[in-house]
N, C-alpha and C positions, 0 to 999 in steps of 0.2 A: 512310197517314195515320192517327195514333191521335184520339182523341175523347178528356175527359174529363167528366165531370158539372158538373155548373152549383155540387152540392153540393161535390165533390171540388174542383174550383178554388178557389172561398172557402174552403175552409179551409187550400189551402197559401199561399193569398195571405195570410188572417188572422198565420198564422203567420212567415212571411216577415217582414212586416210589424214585427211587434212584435219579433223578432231585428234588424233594424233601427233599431229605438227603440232598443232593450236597448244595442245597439255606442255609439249615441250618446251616454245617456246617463252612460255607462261611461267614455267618455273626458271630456267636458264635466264630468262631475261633478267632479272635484280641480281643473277650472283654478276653478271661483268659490267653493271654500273650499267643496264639499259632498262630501266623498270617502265617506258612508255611501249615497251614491245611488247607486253601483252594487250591492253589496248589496241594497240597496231590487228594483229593477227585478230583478237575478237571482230574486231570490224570488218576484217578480210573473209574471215569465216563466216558471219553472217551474213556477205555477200554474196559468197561462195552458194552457201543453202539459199537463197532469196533465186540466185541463180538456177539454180537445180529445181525447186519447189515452181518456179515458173510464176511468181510473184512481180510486182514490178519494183524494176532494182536502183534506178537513175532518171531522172529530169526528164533526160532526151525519150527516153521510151515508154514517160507518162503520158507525154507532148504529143508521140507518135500512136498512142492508144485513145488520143482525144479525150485524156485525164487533164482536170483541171490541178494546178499549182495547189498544196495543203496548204491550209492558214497553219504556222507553226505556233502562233500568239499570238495573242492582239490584247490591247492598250485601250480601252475606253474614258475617257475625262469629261469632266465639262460640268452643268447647273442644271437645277431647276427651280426655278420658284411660282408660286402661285398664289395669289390674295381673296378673299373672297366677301365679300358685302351683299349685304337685301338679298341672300342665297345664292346670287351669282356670283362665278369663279370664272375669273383671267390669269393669264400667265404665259409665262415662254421655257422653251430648255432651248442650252448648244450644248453639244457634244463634239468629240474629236475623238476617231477612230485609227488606230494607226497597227496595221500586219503585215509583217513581214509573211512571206512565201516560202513554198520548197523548193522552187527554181532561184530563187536568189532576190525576186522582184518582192515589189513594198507598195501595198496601195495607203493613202490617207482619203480619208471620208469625213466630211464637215458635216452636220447637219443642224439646223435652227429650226425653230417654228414656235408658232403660238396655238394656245387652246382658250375656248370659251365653255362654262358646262353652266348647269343649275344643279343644286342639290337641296334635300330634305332629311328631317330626320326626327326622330322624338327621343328626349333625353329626361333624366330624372339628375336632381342636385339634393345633395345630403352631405351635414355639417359635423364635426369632431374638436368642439372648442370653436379656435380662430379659423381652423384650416374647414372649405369647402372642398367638397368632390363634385364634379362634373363626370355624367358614367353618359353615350350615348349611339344612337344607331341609326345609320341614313343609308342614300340612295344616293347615287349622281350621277348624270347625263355628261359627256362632255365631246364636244367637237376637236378635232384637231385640225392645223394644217401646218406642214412642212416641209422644205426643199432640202434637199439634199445635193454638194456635190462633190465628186471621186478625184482623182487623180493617181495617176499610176507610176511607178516609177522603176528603173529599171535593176537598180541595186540600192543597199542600204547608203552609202555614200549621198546619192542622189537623193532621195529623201531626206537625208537627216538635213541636207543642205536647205531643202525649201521649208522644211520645220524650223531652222534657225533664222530664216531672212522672213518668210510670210508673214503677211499681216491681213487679217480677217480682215473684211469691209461689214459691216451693218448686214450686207445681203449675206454672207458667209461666207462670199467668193474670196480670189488674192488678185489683185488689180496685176494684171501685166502675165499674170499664170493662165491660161484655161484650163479647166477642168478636164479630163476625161470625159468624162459627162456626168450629167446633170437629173435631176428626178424631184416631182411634184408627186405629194403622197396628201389623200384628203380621206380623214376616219373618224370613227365614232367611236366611243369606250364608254360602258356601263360598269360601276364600280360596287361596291357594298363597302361600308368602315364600320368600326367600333370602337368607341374612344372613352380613355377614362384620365379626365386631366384636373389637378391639382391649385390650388389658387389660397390667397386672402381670403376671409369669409368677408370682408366690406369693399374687396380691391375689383376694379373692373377690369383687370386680366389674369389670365388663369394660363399654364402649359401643361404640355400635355406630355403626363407618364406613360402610358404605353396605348397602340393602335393597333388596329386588326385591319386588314385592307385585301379584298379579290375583287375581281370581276374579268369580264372579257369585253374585245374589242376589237372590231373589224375597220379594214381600210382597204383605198382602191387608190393605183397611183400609174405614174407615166415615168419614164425613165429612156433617154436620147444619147446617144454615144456619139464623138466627135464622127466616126465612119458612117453616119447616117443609119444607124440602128435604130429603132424603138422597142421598148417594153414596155407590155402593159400588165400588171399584175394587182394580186388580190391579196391581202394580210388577214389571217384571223390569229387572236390571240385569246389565252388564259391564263388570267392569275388565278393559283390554287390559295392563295392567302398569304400574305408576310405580316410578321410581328413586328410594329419599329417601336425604337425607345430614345428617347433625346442621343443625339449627337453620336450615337451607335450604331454599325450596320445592320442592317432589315434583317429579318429571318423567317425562313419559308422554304416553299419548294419548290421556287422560281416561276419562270414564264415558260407555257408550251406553246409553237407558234406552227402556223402552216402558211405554208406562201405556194401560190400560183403565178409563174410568169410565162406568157407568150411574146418571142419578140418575131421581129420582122421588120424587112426595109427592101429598098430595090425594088419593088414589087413582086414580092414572095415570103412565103414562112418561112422562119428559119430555126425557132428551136423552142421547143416544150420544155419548162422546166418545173419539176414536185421540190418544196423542201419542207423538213419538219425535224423542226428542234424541240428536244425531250428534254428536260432537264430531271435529276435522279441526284441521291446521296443529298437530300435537305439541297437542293441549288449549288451544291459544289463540284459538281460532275454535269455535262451537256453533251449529250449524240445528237449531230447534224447530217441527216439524210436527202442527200441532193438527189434526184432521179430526172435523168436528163434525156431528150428524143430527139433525134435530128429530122426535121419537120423540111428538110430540103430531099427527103426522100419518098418518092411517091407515096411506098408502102406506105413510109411511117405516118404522112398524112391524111391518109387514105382513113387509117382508126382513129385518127384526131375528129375527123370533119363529122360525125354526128355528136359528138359532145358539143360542139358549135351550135348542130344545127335542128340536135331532135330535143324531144321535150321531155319532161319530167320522167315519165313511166319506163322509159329505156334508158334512162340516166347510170344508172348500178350498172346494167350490162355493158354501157359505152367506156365506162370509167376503167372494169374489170378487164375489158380491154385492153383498153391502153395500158393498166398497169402490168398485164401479160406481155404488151408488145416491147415493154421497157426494158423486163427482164430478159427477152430474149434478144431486142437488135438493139438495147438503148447499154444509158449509163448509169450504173448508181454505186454513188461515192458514200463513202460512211466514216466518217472522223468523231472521236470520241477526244475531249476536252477536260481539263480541271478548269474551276473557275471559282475565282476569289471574287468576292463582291465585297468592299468596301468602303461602299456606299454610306451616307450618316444626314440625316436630316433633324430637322427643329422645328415644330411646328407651336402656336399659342392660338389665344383670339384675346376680343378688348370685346365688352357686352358693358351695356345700358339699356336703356329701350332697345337698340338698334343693335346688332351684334356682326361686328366685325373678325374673321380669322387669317392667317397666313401659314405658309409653309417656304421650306426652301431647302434644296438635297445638294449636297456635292456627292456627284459620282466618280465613281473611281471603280472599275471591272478588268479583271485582268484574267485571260483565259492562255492556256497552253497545251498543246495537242499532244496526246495521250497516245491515240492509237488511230492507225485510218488502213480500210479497204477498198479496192473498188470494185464491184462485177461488172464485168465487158463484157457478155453474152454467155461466157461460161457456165458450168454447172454449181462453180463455186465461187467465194468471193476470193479477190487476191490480197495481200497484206503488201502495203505501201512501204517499202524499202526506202524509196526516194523523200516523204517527209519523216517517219520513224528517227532516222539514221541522222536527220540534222536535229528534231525538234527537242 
């Protein structure tokens, strides 16, 4: 003979109960002309459980768990082009970032910059009549540098307003707006391609049928908040490889990234943050794992300060640390994404003696939030009621 708790039974009964409700109203609602009530009731039931399960349910008491806002989607736009002559390559991209939140708020994020690289490579050319083939395979170095900056806004309204009247300056900024703040980002990318392009067998340009493109690329940057904030952080990236074909979106298995940020201001530390974005499903699916520390706490400082300050050989141990001290007094947020890329680029060259190439991409990425947890110290993670329910 099993027992259960006096607590344990009320709540299978509560929930019993209103699954119950839910069926009824579900069917009854279309016969008197109300067919948005089951709708209604699904969403009240799923609150209901979010409630009970001990998930978090609403805005207010992500806010008060020191959960950040879900991206429910975001909007990525903008260019990039690059030329390259005597093996050096120059170029710039802008971008425009535009997400909406689960609290209601809307950030926009401008960013500009330019790259210089060198690249090399050895190619073999073979002819079919008039038509040449160009088949080949390189290396490239490339520098960046780029600012970036944010602005936050408090509801949709607000934004779409400074999206209809701004106007970019050269710098990236909007003359008469400030930013939120602001971030100088300075890195290096190492690439591989393989390219097989197409031409006249007597013409001196040729484009290019399809490419092969990976590499990875690290960066270090600075980032200032109007409340006197700073962060300083680390970027490394990988491309696993993308296929691009004329005027078509790339194909591949996206970028994986890892970012390091320490901020601090006032004279004190104030908050460790891990992130690391996996991209999965060929680049059409992205998990973004935030894992956050509040570094205004002795403890939590306390396992911060020999990754600072010890060297190599204790590195692993300081690290396993900290990522023990995160799960048990920090935060780590886990949002799962669809994401469209429909991106398309074009790329040629012009060769004589001297061999000239170009490229140029319109971007266009559109992501949408799928699924998000967070663990606050728990044994488990919780399911995010509060972006789910709008995304």
């Amino acid at each position: 003979m099993h027992t259960r708790t006096t607590a344990g039974q009320a709540t299978i009964e509560y929930v019993a109960a209103l699954a119950l409700l839910a069926a009824i109203l579900a069917l009854a609602g279309p016969a008197v002309g109300a067919p948005d009530v089951g709708k209604l009731v699904y969403g009240k039931l799923r609150l209901a459980l979010c409630v009970v399960g001990g998930d978090v349910c609403s805005s207010a008491q992500a806010a008060r768990d020191g959960l950040s806002p879900c991206p429910l989607k975001s909007d990525l736009t903008g260019h990039e082009v690059s030329v390259t002559a005597f093996s050096v390559e120059v170029g710039h991209r802008w971008t425009l970032l535009v997400t909406p939140h689960s609290d209601g708020s809307v950030s926009v994020v401008r960013t500009g910059g330019g790259h210089v690289g060198a690249a090399t490579g050895i190619g073999v050319e073979f002819g079919a009549g008039p038509v040449t083939f160009d088949a080949g395979l390189g290396a490239g170095a490339r520098g960046r540098v780029q600012a970036a900056f944010g602005w936050e806004f408090k509801d949709q309204a607000a934004a779409k307003r400074f999206l209809e009247h701004a106007t970019f300056n050269s710098a990236g900024t909007v003359v008469g707006q400030q930013p939120t703040w602001v971030s100088v980002e300075n890195g290096l990318e190492l690439s591989t391609m393989f390219g097989l392009e197409l031409g006249a067998k007597r013409a001196r340009d040729s484009g290019q049928l399809v490419g092969f493109s990976g590499g990875l690329g690290g960066a270090i940057g600075g980032r200032k908040t109007k409340g006197g904030l700073y962060t300083l952080y680390g970027r490394a990236t990988l491309d696993g490889g993308d296929v691009t074909l004329p005027l078509m979106p790339s194909i591949g298995p996206g970028r994986e990234e890892w970012v390091t940020e320490y901020t601090f201001g006032h004279g004190r530390a104030r908050e460790l943050v891990l992130r690391h974005g996996e991209p999965s499903r060929g680049g059409k699916q992205l998990t973004e794992t935030v894992m956050r520390l509040d570094l205004r706490e002795p403890a939590n400082l306390a396992v911060v300060a020999p990754l600072l300050d010890g060297g190599f050989p204790s590195a692993k141990a300081n690290f396993n640390a900290l990522l023990a001290r995160i799960v048990s007094d920090g935060i780590i947020e886990t949002t799962v994404s669809s994401v469209q890329d429909d991106t398309t680029g074009v790329s040629g060259s012009l060769a004589d003696e001297i061999k000239f190439g170009g490229e140029a991409k319109r971007i266009n990425v559109h992501k949408q939030l799928v699924s998000a947890t967070a663990l606050t110290g728990g044994p488990y993670p919780r399911e995010r009621f509060d972006c789910v329910a709008q995304g």
